[in-house]
C-alpha positions in Angstrom: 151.7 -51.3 -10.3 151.5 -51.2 -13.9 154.4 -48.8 -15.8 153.8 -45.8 -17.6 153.4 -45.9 -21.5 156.2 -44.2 -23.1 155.4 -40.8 -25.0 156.5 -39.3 -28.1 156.3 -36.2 -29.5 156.9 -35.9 -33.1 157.5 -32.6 -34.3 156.9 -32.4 -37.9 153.3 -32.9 -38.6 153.2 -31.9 -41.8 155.2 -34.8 -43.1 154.1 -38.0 -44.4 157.0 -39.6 -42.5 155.6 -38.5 -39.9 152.3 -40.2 -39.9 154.1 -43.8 -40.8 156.2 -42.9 -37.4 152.9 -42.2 -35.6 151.2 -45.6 -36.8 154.7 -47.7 -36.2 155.3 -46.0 -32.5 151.4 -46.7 -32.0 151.4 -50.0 -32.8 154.0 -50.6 -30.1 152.0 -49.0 -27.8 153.6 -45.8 -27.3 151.3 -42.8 -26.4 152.1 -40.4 -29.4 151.6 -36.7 -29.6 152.5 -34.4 -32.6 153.2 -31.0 -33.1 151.9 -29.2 -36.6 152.2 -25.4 -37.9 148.7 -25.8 -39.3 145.7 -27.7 -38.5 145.5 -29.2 -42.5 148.3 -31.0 -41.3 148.2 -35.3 -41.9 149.2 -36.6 -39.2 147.5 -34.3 -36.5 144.3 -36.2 -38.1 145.3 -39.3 -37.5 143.4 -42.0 -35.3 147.0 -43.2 -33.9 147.8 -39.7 -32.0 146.8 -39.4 -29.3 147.7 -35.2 -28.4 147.6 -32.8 -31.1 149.3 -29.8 -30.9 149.7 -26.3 -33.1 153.5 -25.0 -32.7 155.2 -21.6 -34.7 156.8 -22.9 -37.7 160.6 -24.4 -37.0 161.9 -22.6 -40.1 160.3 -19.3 -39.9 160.0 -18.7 -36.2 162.9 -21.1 -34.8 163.0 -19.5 -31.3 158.8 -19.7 -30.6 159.3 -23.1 -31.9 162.2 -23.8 -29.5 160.1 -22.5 -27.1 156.9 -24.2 -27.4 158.9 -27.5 -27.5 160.0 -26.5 -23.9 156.4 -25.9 -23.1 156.0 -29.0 -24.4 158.2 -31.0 -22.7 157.8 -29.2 -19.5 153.8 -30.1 -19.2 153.9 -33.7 -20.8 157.2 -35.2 -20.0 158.5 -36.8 -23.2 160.4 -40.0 -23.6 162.0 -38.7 -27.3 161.3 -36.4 -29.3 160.9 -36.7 -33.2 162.1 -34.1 -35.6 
């Protein structure tokens, strides 16, 4: 039986940290999905992600956010999660 790939969910998109996280995690082969307040975001583009999802802005909505993250977590099962 072969194990599970771990999975990541990195939660700000919109930074270019975030993509070199993506590619390094990736490389590794860890399933990686990220969360973005807007599509334009760089890293949802990214051929190294593997779920892309849209989530209220951590700053100006912090309890959607908190909540989508929940959602999140809830339907995926994250190893870590990635601020």
């Amino acid at each position: 039986m072969t194990k599970p790939r771990e999975k990541v969910l990195i939660t700000n998109g919109e930074a270019k940290s975030a993509l070199t996280v993506a590619r390094a995690l990736a490389s590794h082969g860890i399933e990686v999905h990220v969360g973005a307040e807007k599509r334009i975001a760089i890293t949802l583009w990214s051929r190294f992600v593997a779920r892309r999802h849209l989530v209220p802005s951590s700053l100006k909505q912090p309890q959607a956010f908190a909540e989508a993250l929940v959602r999140l977590q809830r339907r995926w099962g994250y190893d870590a999660v990635i601020p």
